[in-house]
C-alpha positions as CSV (number, residue, x, y, z in Angstrom):
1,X,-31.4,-6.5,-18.9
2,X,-29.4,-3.3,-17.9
3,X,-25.9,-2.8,-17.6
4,X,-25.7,-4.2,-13.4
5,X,-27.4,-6.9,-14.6
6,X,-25.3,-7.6,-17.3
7,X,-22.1,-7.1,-15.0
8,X,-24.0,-9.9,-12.9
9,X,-24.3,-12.6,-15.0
10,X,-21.1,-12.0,-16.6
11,X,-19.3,-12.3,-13.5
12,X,-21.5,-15.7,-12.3
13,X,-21.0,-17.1,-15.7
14,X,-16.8,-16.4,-16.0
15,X,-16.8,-18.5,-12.5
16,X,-19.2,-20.5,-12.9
17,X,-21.3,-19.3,-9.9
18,X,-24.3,-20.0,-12.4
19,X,-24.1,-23.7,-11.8
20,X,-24.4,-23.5,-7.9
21,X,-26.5,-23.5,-5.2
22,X,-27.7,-20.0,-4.0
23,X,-26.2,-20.5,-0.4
24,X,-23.3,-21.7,-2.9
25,X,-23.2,-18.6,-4.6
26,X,-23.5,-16.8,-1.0
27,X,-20.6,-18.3,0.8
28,X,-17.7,-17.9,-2.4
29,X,-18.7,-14.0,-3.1
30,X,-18.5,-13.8,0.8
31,X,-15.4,-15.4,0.3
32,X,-14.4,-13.1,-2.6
33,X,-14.7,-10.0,-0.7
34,X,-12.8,-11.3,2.8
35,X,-10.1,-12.0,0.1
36,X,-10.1,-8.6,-1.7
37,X,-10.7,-6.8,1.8
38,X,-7.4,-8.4,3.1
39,X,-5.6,-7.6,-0.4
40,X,-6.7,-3.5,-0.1
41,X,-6.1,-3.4,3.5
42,X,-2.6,-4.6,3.4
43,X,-1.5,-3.2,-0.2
44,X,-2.9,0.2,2.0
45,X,-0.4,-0.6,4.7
46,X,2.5,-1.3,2.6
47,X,2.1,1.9,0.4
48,X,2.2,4.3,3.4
49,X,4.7,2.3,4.9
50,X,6.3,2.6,1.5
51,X,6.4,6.2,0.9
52,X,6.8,7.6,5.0
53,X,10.6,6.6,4.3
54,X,10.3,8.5,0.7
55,X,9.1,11.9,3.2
56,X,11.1,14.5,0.9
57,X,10.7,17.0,3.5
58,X,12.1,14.9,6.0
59,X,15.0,13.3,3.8
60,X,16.5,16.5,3.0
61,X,16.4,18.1,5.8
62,X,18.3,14.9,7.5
63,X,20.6,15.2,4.7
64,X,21.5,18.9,5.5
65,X,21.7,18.6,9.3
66,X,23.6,15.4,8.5
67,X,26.5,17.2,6.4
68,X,25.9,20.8,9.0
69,X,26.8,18.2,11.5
70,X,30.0,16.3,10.1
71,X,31.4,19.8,8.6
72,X,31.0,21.2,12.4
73,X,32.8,18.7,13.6
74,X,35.5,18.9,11.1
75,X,36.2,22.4,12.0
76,X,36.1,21.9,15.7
77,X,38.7,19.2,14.7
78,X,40.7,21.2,13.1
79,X,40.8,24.1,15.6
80,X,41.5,21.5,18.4
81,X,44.6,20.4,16.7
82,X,45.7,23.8,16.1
């Protein structure tokens, strides 16, 4: 038995999968991977999603045109008053 093979039976014996019928068997590992495709898929989608609002790039340079902005203002402000 080589190491696939191995992997194999250790994975039908853990769920039991050894004790079914081979359409059985078919049907849960299909399943198995509709369950793990829809896992990936949307843990994919939630880490970009994630990190676009972590763009350090884009967060900084908000930051600076942010406080450019309010400290323009302020002296336009000031001079207005004046």
């Amino acid at each position: 038995m080589n190491w696939i093979q191995r992997k194999i039976y250790l994975y039908n014996v853990t769920f039991g999968l050894y004790m079914l019928d081979w359409w059985e068997r078919y049907l849960f590992n299909i399943l198995v991977i509709v369950l793990m495709w829809f896992i990936f898929y949307n843990s994919s989608r939630y880490v970009t999603e994630y990190f676009k609002g972590y763009d350090t790039i884009g967060l900084h340079s908000n930051m600076f045109s942010r406080a450019s902005d309010s400290t323009t203002e302020t002296v336009t402000n000031s001079l207005c008053l004046t």
